[in-house]
DSSP file (Angstrom, degrees, kcal/mol; ACC not computed):
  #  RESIDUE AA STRUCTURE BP1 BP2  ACC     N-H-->O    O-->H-N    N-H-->O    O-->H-N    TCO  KAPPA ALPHA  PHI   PSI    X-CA   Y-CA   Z-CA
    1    1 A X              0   0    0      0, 0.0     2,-0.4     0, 0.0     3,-0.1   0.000 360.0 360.0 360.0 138.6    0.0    0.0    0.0
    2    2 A X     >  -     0   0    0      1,-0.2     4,-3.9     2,-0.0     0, 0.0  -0.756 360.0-131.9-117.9 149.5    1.6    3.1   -1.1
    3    3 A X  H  > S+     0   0    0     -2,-0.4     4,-2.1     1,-0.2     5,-0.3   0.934 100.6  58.4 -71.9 -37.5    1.2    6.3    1.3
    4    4 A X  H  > S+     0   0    0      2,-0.2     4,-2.8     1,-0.2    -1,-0.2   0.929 111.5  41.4 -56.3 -36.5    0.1    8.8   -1.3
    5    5 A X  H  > S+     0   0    0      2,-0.2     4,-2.5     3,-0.2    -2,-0.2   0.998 107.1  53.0 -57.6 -54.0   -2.8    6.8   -2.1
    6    6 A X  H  X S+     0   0    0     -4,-3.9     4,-2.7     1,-0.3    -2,-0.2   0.897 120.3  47.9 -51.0 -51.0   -3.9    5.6    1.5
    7    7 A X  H  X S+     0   0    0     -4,-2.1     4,-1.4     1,-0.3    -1,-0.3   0.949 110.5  49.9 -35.5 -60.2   -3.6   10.0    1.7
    8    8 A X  H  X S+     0   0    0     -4,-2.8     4,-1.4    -5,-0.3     3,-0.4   0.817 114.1  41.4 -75.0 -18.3   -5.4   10.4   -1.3
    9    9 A X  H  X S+     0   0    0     -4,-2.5     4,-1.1     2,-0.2    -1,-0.2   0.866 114.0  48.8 -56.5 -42.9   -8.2    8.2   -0.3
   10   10 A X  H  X S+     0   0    0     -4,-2.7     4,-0.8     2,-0.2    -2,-0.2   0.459 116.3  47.4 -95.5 -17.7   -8.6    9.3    3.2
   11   11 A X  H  X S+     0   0    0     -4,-1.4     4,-2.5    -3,-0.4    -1,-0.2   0.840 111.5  49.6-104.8 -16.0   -8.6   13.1    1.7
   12   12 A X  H  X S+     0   0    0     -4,-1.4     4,-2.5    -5,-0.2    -2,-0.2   0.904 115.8  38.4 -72.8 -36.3  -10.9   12.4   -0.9
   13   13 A X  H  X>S+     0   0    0     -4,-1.1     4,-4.7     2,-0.2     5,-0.5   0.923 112.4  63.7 -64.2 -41.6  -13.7   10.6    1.4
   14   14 A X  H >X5S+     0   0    0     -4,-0.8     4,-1.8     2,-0.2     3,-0.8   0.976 108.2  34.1 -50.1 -64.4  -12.6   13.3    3.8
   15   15 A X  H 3X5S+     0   0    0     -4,-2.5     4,-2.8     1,-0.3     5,-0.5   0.953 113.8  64.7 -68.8 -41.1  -14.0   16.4    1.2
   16   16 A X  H 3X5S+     0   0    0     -4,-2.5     4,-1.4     1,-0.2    -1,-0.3   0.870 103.4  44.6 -35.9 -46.8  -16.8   13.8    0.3
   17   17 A X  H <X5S+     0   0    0     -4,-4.7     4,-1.0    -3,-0.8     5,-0.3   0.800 117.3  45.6 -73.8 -15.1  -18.0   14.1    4.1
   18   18 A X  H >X<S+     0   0    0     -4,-1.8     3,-4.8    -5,-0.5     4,-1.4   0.921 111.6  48.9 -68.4 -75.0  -17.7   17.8    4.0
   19   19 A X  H 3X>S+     0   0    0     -4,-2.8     4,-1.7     1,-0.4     5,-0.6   0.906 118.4  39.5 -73.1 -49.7  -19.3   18.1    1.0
   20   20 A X  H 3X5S+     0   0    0     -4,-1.4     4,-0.6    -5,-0.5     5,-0.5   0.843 115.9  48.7 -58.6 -12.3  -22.1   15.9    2.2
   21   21 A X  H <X>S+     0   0    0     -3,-4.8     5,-2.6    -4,-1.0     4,-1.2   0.872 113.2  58.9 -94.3 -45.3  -22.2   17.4    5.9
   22   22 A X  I  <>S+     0   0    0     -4,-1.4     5,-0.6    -5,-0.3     4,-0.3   0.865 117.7  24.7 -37.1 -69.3  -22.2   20.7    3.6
   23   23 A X  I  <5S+     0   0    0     -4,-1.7     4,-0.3     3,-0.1    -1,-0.2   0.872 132.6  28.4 -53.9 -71.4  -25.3   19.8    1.8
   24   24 A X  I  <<S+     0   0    0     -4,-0.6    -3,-0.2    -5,-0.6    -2,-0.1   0.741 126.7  25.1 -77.4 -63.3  -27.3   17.6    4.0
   25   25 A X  I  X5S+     0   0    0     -4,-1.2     4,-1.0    -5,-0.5    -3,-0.2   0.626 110.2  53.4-144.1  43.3  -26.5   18.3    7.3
   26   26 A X  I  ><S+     0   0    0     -5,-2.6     4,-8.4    -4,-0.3     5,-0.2   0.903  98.2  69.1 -50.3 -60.4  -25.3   21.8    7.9
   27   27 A X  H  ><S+     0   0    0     -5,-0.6     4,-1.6    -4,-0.3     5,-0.2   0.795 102.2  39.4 -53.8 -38.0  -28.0   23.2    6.4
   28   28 A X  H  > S+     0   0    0      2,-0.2     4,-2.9     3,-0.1    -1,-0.2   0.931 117.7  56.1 -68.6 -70.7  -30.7   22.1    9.1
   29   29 A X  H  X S+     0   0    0     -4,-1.0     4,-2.4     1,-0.3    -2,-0.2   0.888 109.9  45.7  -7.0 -65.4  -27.7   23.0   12.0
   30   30 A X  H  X S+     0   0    0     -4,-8.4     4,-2.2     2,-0.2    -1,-0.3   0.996 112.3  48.0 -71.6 -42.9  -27.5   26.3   10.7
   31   31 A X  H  X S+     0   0    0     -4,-1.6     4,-2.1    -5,-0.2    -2,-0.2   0.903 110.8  49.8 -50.5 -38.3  -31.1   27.0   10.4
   32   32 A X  H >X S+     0   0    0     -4,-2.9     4,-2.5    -5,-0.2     3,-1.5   0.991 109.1  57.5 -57.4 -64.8  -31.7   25.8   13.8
   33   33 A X  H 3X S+     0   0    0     -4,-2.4     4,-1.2     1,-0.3    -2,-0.2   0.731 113.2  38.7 -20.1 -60.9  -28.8   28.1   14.9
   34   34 A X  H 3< S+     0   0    0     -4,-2.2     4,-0.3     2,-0.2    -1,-0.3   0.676 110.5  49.9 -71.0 -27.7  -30.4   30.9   13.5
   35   35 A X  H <X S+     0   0    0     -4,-2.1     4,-4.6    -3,-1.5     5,-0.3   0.739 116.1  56.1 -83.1 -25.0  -34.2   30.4   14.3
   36   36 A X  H  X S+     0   0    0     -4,-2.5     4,-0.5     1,-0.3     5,-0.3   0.932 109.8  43.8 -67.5 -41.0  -32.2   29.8   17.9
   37   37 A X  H  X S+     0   0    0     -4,-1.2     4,-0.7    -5,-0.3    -1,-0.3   0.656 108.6  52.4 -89.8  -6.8  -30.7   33.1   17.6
   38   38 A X  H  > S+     0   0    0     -4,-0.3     4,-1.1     2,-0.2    -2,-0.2   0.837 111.7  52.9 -49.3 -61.7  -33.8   34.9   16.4
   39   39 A X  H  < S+     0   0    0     -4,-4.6    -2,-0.2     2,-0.2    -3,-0.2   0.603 115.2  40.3 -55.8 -11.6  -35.7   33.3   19.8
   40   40 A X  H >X S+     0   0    0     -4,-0.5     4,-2.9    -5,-0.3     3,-1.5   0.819 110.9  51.6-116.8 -46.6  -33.5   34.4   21.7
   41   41 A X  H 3X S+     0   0    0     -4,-0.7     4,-2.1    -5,-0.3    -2,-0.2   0.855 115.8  48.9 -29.7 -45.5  -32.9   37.8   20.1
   42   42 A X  H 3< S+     0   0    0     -4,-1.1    -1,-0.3     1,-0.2     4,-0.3   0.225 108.2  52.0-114.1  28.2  -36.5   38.2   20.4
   43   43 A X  H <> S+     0   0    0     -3,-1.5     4,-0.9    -4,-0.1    -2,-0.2   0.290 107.8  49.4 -59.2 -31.2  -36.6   37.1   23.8
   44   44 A X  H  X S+     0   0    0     -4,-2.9     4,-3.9     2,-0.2     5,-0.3   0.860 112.4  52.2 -92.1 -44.6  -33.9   39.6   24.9
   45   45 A X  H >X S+     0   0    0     -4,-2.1     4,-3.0    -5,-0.4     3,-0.9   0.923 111.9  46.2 -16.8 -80.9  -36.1   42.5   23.0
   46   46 A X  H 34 S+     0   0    0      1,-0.4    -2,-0.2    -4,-0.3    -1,-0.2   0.452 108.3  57.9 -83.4 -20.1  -39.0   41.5   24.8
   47   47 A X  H >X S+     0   0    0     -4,-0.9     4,-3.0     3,-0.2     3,-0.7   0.744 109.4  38.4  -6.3 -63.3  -37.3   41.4   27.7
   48   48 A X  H <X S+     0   0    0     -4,-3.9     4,-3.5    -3,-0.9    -2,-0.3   0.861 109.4  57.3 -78.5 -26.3  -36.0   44.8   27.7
   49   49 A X  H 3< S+     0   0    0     -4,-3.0    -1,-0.2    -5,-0.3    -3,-0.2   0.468 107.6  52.0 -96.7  30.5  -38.9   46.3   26.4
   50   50 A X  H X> S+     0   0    0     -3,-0.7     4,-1.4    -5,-0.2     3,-0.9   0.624 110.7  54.7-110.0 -40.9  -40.9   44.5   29.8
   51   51 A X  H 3X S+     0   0    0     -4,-3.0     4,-2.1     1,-0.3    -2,-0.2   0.916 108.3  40.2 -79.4 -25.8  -38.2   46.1   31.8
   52   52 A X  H 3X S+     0   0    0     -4,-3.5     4,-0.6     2,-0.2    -1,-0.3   0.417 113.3  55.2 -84.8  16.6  -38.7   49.7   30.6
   53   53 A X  H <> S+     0   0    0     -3,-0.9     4,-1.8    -5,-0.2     3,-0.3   0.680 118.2  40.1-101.4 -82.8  -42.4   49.2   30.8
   54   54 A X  H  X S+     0   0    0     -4,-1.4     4,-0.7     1,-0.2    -2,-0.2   0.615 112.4  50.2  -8.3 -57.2  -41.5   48.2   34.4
   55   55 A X  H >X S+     0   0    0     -4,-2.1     3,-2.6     2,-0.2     4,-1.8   0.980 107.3  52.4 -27.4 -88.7  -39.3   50.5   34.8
   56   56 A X  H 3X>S+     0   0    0     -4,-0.6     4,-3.3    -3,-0.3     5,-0.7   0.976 116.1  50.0 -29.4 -73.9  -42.0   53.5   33.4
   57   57 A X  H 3<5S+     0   0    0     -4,-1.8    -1,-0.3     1,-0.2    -2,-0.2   0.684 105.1  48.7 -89.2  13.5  -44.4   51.9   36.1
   58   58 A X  H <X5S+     0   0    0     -3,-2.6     4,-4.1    -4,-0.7    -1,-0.2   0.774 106.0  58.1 -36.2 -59.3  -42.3   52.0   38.6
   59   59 A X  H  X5S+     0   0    0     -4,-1.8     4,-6.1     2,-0.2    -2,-0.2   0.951 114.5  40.0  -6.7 -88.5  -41.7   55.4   37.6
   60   60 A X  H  <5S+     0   0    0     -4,-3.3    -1,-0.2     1,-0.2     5,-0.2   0.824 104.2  61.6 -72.5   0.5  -45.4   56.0   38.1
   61   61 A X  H  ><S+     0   0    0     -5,-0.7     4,-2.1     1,-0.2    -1,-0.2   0.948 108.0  48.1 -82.6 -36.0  -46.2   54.1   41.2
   62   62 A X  H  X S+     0   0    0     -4,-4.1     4,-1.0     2,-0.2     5,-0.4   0.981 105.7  53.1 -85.0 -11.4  -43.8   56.2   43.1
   63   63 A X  H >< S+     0   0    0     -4,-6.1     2,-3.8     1,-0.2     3,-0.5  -0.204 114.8  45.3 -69.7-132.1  -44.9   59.5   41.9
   64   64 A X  H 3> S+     0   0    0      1,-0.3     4,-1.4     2,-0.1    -1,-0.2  -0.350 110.5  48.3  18.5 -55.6  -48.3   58.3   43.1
   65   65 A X  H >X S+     0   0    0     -2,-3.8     3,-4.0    -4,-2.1     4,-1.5   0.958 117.5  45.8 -92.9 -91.7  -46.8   57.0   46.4
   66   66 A X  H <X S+     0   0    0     -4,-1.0     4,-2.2    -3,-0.5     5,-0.3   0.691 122.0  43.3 -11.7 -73.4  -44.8   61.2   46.5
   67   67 A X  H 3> S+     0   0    0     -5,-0.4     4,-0.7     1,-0.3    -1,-0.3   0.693 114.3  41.1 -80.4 -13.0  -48.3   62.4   45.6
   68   68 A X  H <X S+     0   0    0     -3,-4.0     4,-3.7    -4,-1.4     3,-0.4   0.919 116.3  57.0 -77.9 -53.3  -50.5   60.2   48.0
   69   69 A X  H >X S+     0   0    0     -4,-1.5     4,-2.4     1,-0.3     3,-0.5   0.928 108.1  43.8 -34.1 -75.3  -47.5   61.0   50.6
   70   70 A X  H 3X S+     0   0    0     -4,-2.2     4,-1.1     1,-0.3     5,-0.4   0.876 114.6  52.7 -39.3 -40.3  -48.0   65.0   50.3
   71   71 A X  H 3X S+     0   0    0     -4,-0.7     4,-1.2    -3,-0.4     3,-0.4   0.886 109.2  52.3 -59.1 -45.2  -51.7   64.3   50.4
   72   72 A X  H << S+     0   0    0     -4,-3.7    -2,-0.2    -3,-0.5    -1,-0.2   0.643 108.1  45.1 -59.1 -44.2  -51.0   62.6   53.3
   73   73 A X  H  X S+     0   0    0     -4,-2.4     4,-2.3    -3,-0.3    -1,-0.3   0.557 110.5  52.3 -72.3 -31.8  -49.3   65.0   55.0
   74   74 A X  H  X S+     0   0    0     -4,-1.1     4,-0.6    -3,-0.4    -2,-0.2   0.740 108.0  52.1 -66.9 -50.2  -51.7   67.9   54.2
   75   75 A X  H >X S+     0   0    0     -4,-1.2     4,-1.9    -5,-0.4     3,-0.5   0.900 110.9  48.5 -49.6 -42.0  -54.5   65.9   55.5
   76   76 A X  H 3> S+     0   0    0      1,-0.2     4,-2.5     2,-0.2     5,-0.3   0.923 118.7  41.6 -89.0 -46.4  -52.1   65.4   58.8
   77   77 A X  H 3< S+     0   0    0     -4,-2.3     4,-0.3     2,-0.2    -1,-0.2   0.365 115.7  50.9 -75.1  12.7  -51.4   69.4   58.9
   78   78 A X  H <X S+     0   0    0     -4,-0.6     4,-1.4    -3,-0.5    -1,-0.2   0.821 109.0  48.2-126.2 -68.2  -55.0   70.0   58.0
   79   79 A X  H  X S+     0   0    0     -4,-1.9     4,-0.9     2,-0.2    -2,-0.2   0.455 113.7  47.6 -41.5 -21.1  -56.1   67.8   60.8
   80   80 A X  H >X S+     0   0    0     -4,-2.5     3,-1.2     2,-0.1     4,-0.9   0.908 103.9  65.4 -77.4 -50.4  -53.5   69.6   63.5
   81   81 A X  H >> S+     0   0    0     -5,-0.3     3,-1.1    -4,-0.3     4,-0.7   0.750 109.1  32.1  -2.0 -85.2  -54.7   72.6   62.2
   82   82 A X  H 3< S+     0   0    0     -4,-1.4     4,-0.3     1,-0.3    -1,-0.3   0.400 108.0  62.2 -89.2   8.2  -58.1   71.9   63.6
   83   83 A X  H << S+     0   0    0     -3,-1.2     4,-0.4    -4,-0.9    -1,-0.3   0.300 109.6  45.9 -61.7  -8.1  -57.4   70.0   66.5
   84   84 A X  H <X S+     0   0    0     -3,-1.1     4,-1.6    -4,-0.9    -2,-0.2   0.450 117.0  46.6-125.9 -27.1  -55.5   73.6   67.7
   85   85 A X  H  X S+     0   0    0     -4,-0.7     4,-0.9    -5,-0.5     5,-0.2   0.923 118.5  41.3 -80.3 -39.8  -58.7   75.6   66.5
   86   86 A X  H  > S+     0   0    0     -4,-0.3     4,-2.4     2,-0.2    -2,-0.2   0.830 118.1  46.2 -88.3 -45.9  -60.9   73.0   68.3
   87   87 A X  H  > S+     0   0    0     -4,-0.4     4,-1.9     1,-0.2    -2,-0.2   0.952 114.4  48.4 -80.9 -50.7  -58.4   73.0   71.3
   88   88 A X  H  X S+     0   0    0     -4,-1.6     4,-0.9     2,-0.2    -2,-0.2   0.467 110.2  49.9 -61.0 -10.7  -58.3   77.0   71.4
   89   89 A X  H  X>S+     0   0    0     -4,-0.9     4,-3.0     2,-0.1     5,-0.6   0.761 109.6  51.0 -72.1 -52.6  -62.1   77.5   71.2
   90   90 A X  H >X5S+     0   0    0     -4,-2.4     4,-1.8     2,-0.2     3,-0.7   0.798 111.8  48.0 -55.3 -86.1  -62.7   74.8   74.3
   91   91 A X  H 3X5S+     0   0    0     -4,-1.9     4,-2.2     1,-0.3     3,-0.5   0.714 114.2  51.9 -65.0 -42.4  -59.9   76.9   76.3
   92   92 A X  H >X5S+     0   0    0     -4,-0.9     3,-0.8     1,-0.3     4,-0.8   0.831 117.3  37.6  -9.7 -80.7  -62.1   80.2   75.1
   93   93 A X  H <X5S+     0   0    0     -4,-3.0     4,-2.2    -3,-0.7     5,-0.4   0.714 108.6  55.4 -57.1 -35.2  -64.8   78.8   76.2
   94   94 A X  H 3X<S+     0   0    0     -4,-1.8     4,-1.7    -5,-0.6    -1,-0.3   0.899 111.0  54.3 -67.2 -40.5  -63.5   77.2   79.3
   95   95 A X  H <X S+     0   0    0     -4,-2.2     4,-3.1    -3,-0.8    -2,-0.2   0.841 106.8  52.4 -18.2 -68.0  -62.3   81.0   80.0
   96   96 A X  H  X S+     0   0    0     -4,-0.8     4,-3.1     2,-0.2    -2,-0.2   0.945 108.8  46.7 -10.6 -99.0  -65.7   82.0   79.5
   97   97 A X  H  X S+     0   0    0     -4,-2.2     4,-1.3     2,-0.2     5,-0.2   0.907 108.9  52.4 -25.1 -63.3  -67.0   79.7   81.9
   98   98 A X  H  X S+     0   0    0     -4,-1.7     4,-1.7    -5,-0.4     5,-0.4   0.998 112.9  45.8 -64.9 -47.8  -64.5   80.4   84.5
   99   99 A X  H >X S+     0   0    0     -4,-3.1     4,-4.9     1,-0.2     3,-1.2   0.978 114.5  51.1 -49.0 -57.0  -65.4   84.4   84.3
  100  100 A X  H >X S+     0   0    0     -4,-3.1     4,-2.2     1,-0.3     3,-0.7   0.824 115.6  36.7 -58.6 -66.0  -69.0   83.5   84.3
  101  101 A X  H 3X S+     0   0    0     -4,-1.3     4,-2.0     1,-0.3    -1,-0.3   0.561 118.7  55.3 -51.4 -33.4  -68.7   81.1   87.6
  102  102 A X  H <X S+     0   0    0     -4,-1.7     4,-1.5    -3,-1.2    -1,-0.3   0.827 105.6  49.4 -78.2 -56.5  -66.1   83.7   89.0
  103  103 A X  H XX S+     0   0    0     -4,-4.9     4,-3.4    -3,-0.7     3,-1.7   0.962 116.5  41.2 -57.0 -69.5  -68.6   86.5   88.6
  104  104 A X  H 3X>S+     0   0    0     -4,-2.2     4,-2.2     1,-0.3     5,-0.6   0.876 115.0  49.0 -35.9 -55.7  -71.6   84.4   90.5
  105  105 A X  H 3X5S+     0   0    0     -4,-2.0     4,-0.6     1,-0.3    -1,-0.3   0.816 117.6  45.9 -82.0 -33.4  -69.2   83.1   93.1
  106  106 A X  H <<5S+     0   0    0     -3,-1.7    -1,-0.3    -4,-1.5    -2,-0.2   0.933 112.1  45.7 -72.9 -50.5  -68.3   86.9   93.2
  107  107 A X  H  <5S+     0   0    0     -4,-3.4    -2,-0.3    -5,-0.3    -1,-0.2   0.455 111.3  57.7 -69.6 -17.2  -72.0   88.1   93.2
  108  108 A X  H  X5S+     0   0    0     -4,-2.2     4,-0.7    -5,-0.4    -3,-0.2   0.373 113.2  41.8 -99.2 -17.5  -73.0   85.1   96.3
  109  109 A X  T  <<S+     0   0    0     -5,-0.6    -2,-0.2    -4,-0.6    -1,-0.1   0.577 112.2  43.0-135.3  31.4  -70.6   86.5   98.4
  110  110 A X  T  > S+     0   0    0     -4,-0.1     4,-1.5     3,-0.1    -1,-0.2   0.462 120.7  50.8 -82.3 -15.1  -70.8   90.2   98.1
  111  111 A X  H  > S+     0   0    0      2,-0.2     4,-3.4     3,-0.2    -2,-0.2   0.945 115.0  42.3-118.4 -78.2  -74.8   89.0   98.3
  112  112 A X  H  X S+     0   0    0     -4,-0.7     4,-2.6     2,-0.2    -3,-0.1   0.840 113.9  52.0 -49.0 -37.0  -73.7   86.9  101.6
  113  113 A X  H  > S+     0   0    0      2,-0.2     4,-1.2     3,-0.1    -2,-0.2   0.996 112.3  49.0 -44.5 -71.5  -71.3   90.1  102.9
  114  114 A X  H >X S+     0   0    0     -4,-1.5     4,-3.3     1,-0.2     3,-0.8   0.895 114.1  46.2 -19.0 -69.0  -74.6   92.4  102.4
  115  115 A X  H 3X S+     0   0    0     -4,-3.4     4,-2.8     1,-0.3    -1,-0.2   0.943 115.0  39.5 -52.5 -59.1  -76.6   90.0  104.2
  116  116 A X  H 3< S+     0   0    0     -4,-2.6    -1,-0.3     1,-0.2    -2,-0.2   0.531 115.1  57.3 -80.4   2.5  -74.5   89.2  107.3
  117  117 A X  H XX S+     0   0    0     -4,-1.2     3,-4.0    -3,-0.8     4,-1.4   0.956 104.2  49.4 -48.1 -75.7  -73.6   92.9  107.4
  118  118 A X  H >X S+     0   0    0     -4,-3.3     3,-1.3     1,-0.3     4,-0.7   0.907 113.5  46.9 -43.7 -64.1  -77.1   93.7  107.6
  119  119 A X  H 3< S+     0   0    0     -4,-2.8    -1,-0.3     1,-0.3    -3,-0.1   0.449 108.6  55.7 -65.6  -4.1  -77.8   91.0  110.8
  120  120 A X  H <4 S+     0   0    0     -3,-4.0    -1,-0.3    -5,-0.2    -2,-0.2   0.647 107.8  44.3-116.4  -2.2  -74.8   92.1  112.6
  121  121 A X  H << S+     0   0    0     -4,-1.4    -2,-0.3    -3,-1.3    -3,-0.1   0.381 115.5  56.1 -83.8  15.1  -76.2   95.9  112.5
  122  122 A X  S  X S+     0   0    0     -4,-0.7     4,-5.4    -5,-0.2     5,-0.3   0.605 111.5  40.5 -84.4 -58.8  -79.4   94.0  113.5
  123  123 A X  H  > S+     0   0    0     -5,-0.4     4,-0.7     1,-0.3    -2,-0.2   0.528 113.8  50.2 -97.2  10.4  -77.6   92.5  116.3
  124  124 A X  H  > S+     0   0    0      3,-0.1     4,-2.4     2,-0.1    -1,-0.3   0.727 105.3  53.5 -96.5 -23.4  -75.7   95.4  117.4
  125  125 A X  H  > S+     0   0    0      2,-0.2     4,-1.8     3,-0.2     5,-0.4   0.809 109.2  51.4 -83.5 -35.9  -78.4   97.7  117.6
  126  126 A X  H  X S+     0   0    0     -4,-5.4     4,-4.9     1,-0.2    -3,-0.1   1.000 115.4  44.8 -61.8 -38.6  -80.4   94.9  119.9
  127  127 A X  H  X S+     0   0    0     -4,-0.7     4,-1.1    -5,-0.3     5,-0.3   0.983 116.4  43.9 -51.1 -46.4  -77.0   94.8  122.1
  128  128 A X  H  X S+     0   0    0     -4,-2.4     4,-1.7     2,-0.2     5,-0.2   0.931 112.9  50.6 -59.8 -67.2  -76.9   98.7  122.0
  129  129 A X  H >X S+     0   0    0     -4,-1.8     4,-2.3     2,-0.2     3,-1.9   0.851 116.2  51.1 -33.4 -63.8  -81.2   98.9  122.8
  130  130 A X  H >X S+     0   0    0     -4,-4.9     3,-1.8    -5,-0.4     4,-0.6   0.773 110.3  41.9 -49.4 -83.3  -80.2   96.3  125.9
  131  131 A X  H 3X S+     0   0    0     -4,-1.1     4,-2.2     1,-0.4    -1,-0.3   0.420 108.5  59.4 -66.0 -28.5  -77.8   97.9  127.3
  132  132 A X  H <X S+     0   0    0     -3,-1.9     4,-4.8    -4,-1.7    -1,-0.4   0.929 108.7  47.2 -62.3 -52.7  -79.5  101.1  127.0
  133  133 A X  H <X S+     0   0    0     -4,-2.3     4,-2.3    -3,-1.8    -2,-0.3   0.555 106.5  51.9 -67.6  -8.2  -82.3   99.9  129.0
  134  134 A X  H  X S+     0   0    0     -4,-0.6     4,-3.7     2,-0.2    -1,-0.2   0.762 116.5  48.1 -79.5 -36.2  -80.4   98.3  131.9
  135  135 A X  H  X S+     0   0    0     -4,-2.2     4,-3.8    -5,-0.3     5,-0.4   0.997 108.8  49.1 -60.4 -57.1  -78.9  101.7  131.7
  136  136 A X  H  X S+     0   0    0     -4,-4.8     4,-2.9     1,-0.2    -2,-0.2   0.958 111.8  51.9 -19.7 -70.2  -82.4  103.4  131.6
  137  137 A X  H  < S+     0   0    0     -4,-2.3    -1,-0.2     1,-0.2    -3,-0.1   0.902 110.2  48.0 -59.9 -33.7  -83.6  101.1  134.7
  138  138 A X  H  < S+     0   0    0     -4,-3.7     3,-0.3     1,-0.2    -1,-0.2   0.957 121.0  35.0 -22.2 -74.7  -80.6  102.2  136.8
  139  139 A X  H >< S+     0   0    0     -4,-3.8     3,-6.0     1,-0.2     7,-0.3   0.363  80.1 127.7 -77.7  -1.7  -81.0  106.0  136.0
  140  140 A X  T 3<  +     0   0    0     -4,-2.9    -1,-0.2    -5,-0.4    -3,-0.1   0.628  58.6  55.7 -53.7 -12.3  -84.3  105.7  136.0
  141  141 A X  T 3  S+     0   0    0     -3,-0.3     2,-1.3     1,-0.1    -1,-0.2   0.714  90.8  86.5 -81.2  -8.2  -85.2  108.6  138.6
  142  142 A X    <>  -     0   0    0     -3,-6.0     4,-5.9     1,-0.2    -1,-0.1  -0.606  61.8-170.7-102.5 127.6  -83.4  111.0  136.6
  143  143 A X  H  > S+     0   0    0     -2,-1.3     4,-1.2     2,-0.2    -1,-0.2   0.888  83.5  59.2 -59.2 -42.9  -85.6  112.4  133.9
  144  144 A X  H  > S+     0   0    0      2,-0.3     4,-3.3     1,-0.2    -1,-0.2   0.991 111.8  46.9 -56.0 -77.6  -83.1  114.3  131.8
  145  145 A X  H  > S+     0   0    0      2,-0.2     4,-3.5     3,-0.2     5,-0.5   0.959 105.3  57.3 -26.1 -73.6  -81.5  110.8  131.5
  146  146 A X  H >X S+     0   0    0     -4,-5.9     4,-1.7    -7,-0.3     3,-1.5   0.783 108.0  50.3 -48.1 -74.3  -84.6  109.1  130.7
  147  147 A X  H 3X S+     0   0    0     -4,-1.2     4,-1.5     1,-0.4    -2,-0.2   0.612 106.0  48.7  11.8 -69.9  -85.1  111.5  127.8
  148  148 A X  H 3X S+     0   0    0     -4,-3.3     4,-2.8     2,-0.2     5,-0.4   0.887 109.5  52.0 -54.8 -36.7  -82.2  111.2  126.3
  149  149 A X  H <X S+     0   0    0     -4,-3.5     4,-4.4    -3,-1.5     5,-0.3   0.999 116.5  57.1 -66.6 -41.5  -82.2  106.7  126.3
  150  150 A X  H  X S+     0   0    0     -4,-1.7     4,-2.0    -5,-0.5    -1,-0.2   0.759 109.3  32.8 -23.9 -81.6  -85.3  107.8  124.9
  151  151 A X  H  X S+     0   0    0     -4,-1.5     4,-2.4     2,-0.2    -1,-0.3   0.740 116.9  49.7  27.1 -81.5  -84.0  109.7  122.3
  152  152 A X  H  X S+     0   0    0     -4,-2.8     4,-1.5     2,-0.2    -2,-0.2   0.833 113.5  55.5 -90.1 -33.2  -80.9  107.7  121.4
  153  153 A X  H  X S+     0   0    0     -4,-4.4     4,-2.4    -5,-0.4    -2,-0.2   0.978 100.1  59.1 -86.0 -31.9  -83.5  104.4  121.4
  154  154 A X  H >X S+     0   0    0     -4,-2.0     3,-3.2    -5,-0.3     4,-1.4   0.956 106.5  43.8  -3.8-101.5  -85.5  105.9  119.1
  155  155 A X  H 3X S+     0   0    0     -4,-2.4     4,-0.7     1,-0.3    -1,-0.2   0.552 109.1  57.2 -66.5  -3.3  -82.7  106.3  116.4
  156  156 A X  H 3X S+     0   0    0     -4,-1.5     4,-1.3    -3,-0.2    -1,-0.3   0.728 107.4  43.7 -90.9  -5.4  -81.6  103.3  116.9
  157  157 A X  H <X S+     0   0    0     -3,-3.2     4,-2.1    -4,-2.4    -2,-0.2   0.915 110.8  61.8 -57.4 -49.7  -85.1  101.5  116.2
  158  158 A X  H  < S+     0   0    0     -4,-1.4    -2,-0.1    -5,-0.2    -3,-0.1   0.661 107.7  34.8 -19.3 -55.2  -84.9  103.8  113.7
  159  159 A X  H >< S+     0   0    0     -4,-0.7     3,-2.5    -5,-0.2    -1,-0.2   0.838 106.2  68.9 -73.8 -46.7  -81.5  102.2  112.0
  160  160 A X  H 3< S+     0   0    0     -4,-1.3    -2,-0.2     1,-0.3    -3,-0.1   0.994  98.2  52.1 -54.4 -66.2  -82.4   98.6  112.8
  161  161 A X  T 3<        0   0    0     -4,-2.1    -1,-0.3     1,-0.4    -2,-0.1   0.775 360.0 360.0 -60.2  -2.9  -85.3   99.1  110.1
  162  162 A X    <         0   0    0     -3,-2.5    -1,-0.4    -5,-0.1    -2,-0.2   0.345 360.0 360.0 -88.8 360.0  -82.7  100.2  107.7
């Protein structure tokens, strides 16, 4: 067996498989290849354009979330607001209220002064009248003296009705 043939056999079946792998089955290989790289190509597309649509509503869920927040917060300062209006009428009023109670309580015991004023020039004028008369019954033989307790009890019946 000579070595240039065994060569030339082996290189001619050798380009025979090519040419047949060429033909036969490359052609499916490569197609596959390609429809593979298409899918996947249009997988990585659709891919990115679901993450910037993600993205985008990401985007809008937090301004929504910003804008509920500020709402949220206006609502909270809206509501101190008129817990401090609410809370500064009641102490008005509670003011109010205290003058008023303060006036009465003011007005019951100048009312109660008045009174026990009156009932202890009540009850001085009976001590003064007694005393007059014990004097009276003493002095009684002098007239001049009688006359005058006379007199001076008089005006002080007189005051008692006052």
């Amino acid at each position: 067996m000579n070595l240039n043939a065994t060569i030339l056999g082996q290189a001619i079946s050798f380009f025979l498989f090519v040419f047949f792998c060429m033909k036969y089955i490359w052609p499916p290989i490569i197609f596959a290849i390609n429809s593979r790289q298409k899918e996947i190509s249009n997988s990585l597309l659709h891919v990115k354009i679901k993450k910037q649509e993600l993205d985008s509503y990401r985007e809008k869920i937090n301004n929504e979330i910003n804008i509920i927040k500020l709402n949220m917060k206006e609502i909270i300062n809206q509501t101190n607001q008129k817990k401090n209006n609410i809370l500064k009428k009641a102490n008005i009023q509670a003011q109010e209220e205290r003058k008023k109670i303060l006036k009465k309580t003011e007005d019951e015991i100048k009312i109660a002064y008045q009174k026990l004023k009156l009932q202890l020039n009540k009850e001085t004028s009976k001590i003064a009248i007694k005393i007059s008369e014990k004097i009276i019954k003493d002095n009684i033989n002098n007239k001049n003296a009688k006359n005058i307790i006379d007199n001076l009890i008089k005006v002080l019946n007189s005051r008692t009705l006052y």
